[in-house]
MARKOL-57493 format. One record per atom (N, C-alpha, C, O): atom name; residue in one letter; x negated, y, z; residue number from 1; chain. Coordinates in steps of 0.2 Angstrom, whole numbers, plus 5000, padded with zeros to 4 digits. Atoms other than C-alpha are relative to their C-alpha. Layout:
(CA A (X Y Z) NUM A),
...
***
This chain:
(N X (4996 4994 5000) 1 A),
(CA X (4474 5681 5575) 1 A),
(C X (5000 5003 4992) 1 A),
(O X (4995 5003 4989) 1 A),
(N X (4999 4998 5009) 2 A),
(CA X (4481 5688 5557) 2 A),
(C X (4992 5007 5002) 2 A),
(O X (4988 5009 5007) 2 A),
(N X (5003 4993 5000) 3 A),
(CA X (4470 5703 5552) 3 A),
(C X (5003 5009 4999) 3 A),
(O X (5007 5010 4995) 3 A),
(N X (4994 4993 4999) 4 A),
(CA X (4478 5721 5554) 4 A),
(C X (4999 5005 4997) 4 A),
(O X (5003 5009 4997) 4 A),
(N X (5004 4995 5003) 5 A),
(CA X (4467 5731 5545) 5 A),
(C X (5004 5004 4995) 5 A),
(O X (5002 5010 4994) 5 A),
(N X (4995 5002 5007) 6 A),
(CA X (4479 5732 5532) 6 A),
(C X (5007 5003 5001) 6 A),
(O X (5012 5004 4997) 6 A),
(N X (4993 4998 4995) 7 A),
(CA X (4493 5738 5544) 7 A),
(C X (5003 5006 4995) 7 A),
(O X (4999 5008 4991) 7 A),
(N X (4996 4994 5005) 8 A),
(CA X (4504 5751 5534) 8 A),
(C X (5001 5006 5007) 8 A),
(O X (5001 5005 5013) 8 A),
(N X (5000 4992 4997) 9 A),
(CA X (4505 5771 5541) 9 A),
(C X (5006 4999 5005) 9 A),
(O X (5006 5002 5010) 9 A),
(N X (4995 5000 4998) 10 A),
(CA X (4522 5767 5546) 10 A),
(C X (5001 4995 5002) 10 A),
(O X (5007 4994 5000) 10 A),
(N X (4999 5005 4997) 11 A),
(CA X (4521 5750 5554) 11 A),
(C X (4996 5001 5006) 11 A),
(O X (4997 4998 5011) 11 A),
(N X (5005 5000 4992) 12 A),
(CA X (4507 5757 5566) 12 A),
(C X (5003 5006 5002) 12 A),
(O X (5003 5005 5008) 12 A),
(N X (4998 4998 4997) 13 A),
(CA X (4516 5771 5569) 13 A),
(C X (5008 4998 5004) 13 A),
(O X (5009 5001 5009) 13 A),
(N X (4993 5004 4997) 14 A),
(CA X (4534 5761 5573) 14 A),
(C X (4996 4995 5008) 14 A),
(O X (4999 4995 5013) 14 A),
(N X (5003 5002 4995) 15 A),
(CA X (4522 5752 5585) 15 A),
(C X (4997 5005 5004) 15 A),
(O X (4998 5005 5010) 15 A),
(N X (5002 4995 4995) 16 A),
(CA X (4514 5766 5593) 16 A),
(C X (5006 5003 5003) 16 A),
(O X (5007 5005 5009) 16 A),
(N X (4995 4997 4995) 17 A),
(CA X (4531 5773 5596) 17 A),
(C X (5003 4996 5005) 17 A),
(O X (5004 4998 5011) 17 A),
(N X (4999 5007 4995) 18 A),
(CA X (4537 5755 5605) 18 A),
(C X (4995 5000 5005) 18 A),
(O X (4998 4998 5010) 18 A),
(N X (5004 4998 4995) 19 A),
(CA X (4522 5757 5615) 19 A),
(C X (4999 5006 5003) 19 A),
(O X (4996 5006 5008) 19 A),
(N X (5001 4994 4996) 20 A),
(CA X (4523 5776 5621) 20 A),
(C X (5008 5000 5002) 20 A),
(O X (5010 5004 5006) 20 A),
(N X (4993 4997 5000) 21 A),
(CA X (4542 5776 5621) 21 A),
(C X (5004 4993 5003) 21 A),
(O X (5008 4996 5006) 21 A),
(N X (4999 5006 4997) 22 A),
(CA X (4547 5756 5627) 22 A),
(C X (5007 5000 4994) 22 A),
(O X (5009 5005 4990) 22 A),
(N X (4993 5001 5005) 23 A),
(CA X (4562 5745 5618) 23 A),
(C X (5004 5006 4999) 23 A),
(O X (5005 5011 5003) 23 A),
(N X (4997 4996 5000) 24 A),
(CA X (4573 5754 5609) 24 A),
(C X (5005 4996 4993) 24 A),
(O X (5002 4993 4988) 24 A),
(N X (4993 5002 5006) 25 A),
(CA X (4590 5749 5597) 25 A),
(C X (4994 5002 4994) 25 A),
(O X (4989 5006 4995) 25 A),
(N X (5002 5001 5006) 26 A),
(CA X (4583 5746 5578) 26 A),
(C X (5002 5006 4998) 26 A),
(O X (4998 5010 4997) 26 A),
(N X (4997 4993 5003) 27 A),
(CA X (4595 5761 5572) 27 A),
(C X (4997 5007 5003) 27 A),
(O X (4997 5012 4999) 27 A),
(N X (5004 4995 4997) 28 A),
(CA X (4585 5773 5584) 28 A),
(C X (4994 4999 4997) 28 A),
(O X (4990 5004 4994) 28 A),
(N X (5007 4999 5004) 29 A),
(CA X (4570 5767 5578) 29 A),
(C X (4997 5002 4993) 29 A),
(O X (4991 5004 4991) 29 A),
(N X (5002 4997 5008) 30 A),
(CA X (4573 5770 5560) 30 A),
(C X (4999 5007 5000) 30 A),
(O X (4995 5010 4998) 30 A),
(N X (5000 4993 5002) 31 A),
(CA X (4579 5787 5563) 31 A),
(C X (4996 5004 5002) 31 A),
(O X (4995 5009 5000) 31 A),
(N X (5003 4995 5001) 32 A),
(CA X (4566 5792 5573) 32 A),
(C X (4992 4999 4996) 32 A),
(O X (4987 5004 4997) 32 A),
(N X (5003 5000 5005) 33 A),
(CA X (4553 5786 5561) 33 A),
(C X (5002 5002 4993) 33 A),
(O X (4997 5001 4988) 33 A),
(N X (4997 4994 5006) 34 A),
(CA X (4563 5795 5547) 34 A),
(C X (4998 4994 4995) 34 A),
(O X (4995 4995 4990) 34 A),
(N X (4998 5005 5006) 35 A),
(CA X (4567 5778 5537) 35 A),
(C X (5006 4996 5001) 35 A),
(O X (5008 4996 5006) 35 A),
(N X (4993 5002 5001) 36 A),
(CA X (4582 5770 5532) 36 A),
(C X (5001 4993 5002) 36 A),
(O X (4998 4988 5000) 36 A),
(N X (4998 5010 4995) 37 A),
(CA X (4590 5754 5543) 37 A),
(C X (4997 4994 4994) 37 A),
(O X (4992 4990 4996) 37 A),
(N X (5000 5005 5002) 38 A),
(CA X (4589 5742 5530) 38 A),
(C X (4991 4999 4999) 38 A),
(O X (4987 4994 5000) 38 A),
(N X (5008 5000 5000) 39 A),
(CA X (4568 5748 5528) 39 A),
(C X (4998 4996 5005) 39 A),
(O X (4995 4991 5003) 39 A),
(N X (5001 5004 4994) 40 A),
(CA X (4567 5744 5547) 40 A),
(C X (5001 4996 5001) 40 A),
(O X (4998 4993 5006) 40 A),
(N X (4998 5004 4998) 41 A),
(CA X (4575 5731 5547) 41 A),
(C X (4995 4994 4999) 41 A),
(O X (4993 4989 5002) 41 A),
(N X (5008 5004 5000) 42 A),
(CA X (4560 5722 5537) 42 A),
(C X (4994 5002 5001) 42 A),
(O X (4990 4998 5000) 42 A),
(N X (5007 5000 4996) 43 A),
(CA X (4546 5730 5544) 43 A),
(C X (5001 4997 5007) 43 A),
(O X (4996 4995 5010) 43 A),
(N X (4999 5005 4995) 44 A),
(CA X (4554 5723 5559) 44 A),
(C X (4997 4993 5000) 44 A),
(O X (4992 4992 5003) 44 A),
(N X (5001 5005 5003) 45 A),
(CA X (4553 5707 5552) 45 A),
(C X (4994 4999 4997) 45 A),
(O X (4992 4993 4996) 45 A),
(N X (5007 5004 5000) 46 A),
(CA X (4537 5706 5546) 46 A),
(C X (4997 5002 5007) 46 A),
(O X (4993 4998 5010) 46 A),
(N X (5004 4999 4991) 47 A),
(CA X (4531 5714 5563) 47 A),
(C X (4998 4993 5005) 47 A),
(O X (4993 4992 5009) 47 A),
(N X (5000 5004 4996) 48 A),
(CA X (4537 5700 5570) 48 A),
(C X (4998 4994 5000) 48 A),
(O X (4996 4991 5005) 48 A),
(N X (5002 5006 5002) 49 A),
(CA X (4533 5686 5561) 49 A),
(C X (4990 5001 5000) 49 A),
(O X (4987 4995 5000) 49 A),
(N X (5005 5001 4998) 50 A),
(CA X (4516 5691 5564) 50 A),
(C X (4998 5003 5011) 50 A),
(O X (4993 5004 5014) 50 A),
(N X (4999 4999 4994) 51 A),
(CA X (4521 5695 5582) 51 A),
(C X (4996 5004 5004) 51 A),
(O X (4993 5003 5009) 51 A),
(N X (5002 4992 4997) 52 A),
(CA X (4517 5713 5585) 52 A),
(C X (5006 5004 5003) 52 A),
(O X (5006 5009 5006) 52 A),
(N X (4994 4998 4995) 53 A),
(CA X (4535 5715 5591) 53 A),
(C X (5003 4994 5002) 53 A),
(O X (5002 4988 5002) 53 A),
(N X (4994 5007 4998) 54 A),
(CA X (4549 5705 5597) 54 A),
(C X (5006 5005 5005) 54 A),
(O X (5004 5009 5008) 54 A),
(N X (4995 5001 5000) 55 A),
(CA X (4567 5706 5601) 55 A),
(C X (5000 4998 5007) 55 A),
(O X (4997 4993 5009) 55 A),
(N X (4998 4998 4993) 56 A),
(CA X (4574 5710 5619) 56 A),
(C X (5006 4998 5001) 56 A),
(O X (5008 4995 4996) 56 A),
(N X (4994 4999 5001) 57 A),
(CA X (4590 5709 5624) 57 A),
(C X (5001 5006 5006) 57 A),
(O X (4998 5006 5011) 57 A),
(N X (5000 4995 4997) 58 A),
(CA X (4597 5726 5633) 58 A),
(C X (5002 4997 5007) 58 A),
(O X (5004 4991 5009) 58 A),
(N X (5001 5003 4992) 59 A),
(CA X (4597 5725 5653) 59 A),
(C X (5008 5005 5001) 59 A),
(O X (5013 5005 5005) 59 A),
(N X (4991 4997 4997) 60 A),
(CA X (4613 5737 5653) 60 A),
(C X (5008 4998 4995) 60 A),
(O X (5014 4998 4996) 60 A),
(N X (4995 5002 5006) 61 A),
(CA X (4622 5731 5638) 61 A),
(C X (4997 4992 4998) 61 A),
(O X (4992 4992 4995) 61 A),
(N X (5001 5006 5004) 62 A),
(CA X (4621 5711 5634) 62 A),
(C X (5000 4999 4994) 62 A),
(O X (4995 4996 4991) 62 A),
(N X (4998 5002 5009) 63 A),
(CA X (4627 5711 5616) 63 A),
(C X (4994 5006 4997) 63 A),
(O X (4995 5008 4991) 63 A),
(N X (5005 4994 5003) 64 A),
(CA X (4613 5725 5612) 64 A),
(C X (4993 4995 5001) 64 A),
(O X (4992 4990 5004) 64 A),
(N X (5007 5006 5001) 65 A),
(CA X (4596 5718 5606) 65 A),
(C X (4996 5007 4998) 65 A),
(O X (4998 5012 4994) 65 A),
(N X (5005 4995 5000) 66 A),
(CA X (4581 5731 5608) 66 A),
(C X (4994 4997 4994) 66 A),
(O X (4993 4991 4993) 66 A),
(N X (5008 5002 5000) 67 A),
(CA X (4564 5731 5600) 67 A),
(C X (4994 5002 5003) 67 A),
(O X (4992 5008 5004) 67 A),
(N X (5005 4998 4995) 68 A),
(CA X (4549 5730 5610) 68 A),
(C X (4992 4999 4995) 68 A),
(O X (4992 4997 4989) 68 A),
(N X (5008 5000 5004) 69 A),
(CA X (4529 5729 5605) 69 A),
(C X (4998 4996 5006) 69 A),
(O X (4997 4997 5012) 69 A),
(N X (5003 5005 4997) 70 A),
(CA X (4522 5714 5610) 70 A),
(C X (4993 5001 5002) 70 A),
(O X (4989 5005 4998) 70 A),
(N X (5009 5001 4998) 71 A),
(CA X (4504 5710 5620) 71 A),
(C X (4994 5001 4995) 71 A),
(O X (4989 5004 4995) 71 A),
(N X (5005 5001 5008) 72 A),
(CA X (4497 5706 5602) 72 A),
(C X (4999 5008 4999) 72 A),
(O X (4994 5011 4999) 72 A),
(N X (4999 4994 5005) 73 A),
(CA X (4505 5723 5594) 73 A),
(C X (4995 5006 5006) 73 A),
(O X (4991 5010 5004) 73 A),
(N X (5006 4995 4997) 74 A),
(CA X (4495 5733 5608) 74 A),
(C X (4993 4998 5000) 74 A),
(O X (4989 5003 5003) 74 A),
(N X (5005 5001 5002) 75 A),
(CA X (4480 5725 5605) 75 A),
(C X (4999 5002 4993) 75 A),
(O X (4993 5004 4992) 75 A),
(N X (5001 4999 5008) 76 A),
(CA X (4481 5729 5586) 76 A),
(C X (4998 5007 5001) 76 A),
(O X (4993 5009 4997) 76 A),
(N X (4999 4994 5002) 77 A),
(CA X (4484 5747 5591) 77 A),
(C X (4993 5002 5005) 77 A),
(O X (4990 5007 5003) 77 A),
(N X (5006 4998 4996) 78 A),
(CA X (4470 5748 5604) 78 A),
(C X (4994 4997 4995) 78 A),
(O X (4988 5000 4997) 78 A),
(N X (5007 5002 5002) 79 A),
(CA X (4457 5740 5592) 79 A),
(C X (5001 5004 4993) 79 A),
(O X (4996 5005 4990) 79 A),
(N X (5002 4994 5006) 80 A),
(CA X (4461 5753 5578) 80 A),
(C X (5002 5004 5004) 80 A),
(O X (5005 5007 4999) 80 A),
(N X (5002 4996 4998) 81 A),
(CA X (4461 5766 5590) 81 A),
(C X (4991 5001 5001) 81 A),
(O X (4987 5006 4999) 81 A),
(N X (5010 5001 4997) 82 A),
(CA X (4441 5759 5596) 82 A),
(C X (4998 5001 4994) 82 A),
(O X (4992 5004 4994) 82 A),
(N X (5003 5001 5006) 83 A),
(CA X (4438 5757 5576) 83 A),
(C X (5000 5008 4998) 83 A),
(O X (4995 5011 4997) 83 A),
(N X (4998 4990 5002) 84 A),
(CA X (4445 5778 5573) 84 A),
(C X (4994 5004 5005) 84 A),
(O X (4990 5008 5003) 84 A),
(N X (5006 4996 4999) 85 A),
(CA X (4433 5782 5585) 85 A),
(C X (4994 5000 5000) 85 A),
(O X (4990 5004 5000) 85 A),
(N X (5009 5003 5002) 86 A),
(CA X (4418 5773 5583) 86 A),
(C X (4999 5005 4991) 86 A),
(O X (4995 5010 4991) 86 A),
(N X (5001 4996 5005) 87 A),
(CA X (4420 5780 5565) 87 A),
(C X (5001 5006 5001) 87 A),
(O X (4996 5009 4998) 87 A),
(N X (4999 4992 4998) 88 A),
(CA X (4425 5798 5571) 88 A),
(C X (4993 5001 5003) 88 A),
(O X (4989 5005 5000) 88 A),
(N X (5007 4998 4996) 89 A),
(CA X (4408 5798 5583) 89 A),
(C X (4995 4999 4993) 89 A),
(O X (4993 5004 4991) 89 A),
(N X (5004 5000 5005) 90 A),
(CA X (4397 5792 5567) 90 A),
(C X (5001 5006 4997) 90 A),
(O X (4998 5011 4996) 90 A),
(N X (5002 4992 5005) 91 A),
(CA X (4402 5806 5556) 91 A),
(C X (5001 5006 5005) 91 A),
(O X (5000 5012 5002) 91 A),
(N X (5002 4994 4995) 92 A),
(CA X (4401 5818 5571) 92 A),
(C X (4993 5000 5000) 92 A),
(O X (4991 5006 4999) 92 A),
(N X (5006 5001 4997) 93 A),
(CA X (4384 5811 5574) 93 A),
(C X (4993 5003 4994) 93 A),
(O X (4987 5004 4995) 93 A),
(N X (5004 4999 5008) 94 A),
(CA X (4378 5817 5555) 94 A),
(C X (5003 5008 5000) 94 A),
(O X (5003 5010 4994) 94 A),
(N X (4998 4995 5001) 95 A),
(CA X (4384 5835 5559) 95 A),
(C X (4993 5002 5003) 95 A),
(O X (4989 4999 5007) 95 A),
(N X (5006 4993 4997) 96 A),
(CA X (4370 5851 5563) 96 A),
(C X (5005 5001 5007) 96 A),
(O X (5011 5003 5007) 96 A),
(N X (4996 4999 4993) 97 A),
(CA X (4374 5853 5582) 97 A),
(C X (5005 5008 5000) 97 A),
(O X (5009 5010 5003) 97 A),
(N X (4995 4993 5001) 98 A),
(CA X (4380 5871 5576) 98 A),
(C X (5009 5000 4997) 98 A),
(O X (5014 5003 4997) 98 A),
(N X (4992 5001 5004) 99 A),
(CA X (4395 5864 5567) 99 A),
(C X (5003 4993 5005) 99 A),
(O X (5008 4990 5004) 99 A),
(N X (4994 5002 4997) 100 A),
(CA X (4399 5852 5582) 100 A),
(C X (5001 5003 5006) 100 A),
(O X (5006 5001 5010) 100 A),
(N X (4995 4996 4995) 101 A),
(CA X (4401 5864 5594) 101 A),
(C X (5006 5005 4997) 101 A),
(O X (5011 5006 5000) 101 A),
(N X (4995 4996 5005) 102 A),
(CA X (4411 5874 5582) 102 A),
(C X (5006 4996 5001) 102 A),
(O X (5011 4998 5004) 102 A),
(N X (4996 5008 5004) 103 A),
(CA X (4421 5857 5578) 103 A),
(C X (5004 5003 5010) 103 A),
(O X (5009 5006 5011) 103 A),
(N X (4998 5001 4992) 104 A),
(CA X (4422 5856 5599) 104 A),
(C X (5003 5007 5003) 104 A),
(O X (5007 5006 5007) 104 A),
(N X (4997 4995 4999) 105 A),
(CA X (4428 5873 5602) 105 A),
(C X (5006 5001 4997) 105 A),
(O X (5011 5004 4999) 105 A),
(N X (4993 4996 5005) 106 A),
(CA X (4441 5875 5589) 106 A),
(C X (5006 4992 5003) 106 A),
(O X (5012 4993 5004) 106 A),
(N X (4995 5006 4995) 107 A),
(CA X (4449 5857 5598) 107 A),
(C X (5002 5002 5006) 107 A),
(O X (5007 5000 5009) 107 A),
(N X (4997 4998 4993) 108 A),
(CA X (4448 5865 5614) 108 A),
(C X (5008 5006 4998) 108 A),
(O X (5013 5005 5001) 108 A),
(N X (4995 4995 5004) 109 A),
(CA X (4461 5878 5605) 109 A),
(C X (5005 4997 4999) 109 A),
(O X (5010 4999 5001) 109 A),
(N X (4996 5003 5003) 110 A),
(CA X (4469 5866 5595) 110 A),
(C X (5004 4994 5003) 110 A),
(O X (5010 4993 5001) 110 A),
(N X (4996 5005 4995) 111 A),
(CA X (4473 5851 5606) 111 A),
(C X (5005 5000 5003) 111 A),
(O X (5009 4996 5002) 111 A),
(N X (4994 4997 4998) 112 A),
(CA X (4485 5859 5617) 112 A),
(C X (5008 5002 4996) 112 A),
(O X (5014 5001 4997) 112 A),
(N X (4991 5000 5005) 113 A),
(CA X (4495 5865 5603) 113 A),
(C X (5004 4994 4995) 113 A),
(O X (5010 4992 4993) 113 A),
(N X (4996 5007 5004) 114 A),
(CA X (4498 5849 5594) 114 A),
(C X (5002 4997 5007) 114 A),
(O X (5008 4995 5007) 114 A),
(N X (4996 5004 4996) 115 A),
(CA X (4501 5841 5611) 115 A),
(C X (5006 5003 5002) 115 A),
(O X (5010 4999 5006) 115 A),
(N X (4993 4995 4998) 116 A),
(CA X (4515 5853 5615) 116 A),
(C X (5004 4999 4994) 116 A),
(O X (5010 4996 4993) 116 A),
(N X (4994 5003 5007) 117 A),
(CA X (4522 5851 5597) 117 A),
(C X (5000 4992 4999) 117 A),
(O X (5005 4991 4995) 117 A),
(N X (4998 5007 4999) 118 A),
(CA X (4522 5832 5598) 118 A),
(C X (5005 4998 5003) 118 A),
(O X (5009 4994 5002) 118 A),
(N X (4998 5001 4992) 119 A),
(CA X (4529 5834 5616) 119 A),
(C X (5008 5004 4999) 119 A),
(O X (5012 5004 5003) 119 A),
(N X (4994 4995 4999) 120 A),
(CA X (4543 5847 5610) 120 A),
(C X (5001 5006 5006) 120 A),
(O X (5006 5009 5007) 120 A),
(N X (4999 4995 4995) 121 A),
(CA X (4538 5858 5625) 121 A),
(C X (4994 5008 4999) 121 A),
(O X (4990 5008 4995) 121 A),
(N X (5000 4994 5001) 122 A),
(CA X (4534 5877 5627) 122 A),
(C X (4998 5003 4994) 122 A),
(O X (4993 5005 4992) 122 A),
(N X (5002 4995 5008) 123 A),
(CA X (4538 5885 5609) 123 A),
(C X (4996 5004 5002) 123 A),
(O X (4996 5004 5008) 123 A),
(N X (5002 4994 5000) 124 A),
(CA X (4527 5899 5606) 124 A),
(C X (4996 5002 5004) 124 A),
(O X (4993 5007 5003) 124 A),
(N X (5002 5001 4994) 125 A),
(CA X (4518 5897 5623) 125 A),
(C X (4991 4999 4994) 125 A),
(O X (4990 4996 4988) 125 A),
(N X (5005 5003 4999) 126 A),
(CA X (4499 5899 5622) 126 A),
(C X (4993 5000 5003) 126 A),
(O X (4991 5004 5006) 126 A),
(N X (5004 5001 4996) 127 A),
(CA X (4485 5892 5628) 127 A),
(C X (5000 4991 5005) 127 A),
(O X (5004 4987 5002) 127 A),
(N X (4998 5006 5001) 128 A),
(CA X (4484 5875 5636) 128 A),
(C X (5006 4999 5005) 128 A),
(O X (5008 5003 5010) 128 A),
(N X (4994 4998 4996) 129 A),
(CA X (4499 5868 5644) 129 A),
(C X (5001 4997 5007) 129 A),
(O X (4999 4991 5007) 129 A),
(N X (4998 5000 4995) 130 A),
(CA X (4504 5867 5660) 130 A),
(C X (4999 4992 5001) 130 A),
(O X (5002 4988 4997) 130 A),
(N X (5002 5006 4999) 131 A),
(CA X (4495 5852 5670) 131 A),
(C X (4998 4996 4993) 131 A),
(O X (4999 4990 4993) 131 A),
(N X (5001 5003 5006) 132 A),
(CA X (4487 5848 5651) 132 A),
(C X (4991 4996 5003) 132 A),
(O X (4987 4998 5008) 132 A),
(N X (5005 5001 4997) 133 A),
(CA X (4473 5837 5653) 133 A),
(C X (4995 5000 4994) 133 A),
(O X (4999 4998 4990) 133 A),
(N X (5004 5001 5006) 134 A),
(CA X (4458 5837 5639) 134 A),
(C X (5000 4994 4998) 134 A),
(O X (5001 4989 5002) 134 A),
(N X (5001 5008 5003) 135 A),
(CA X (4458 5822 5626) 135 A),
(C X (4992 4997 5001) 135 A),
(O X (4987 5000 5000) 135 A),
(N X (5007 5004 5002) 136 A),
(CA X (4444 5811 5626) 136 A),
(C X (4999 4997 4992) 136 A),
(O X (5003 4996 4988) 136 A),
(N X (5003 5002 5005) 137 A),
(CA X (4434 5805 5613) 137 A),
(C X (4995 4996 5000) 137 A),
(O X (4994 4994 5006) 137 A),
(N X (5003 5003 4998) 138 A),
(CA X (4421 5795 5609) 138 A),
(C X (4991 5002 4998) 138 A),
(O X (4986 4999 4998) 138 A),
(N X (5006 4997 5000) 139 A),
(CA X (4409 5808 5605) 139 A),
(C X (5002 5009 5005) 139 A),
(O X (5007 5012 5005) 139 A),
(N X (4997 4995 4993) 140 A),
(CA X (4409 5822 5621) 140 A),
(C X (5001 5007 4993) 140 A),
(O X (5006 5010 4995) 140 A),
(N X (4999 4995 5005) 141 A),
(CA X (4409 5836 5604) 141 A),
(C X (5004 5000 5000) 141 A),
(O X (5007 5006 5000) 141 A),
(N X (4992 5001 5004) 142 A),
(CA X (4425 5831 5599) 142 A),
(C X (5003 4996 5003) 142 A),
(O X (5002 4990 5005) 142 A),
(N X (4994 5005 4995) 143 A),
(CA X (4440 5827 5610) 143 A),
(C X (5007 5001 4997) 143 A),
(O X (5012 5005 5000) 143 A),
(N X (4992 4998 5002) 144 A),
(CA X (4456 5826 5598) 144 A),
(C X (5005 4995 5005) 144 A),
(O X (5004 4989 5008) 144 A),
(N X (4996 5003 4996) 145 A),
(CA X (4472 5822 5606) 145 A),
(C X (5002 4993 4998) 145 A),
(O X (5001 4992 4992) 145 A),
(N X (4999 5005 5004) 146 A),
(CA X (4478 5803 5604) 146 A),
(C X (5008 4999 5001) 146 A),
(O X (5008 4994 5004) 146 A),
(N X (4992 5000 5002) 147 A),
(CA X (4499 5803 5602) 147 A),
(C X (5000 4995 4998) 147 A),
(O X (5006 4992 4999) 147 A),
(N X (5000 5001 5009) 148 A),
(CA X (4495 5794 5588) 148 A),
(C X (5000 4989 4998) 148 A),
(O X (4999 4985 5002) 148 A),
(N X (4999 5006 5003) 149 A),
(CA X (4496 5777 5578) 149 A),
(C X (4996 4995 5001) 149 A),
(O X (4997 4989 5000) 149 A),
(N X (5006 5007 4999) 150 A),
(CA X (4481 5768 5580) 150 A),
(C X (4997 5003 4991) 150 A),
(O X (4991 5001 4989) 150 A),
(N X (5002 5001 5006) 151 A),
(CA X (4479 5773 5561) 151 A),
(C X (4993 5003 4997) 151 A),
(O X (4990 5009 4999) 151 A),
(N X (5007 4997 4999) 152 A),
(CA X (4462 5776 5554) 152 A),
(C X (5000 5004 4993) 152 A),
(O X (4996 5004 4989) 152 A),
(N X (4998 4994 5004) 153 A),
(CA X (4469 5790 5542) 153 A),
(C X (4997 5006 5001) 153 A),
(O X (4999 5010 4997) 153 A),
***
């Protein structure tokens, strides 16, 4: 298997949205990753050619072709998820327990509202949100929400 490490902020996060969001037309996926078709069209293409996506064809429309994120491509993203937090727990683990309860309290606060502004639900609303459930982590101090890319940014 290629190595991934290397993966671009915007190829893990086009992959993380194909895995939380399933196939979806090319033209949709540029615009909701805020790049221009022809961009997409080869990070597509190298995606593929290391076979972290592949090419669908729509189930309601024939002549439409989706893209999807292959077995591989979730594997990529689940193994730099485990690497984000293996490193997130080490540098937790070198804090004074006074700054990571701190750390831990201010995520209880904060989690909630990124997961509502990712989610687009209850502007203005706060506190956590209705049926919200706490993020896990890989240190009980610190439980940031995971949305997110697999990216170890």
């Amino acid at each position: 298997m290629t190595d991934h490490r290397d993966l671009s902020f915007t190829a893990a996060s086009t992959l993380a949205r194909l895995e939380r969001e399933g196939p979806v037309r090319l033209t949709l996926l540029a615009a909701a990753e805020g790049v221009a078709q022809p961009s997409m069209t080869q990070l597509v293409q190298r995606l593929e050619r290391q076979d972290l996506v592949m090419r669908v064809d729509d189930a309601v429309d024939g002549r439409v072709t989706l893209i999807a994120v292959t077995d591989a491509g979730r594997e990529v993203l689940a193994a730099r998820r485990r690497s984000r937090d293996t490193r997130l727990a080490d540098l937790m683990a070198g804090l004074p327990d006074d700054d990571q309860r701190a750390l831990a309290e201010a995520m209880r606060v904060v989690a909630p509202l990124v997961r509502r502004m990712l989610t687009g639900t209850a502007k203005g609303a706060v506190g956590p949100a209705k049926g919200a459930q706490p993020a896990q982590s890989a240190h009980p101090a610190l439980q940031p929400e995971r949305p997110d890319t697999g990216s170890n940014r």
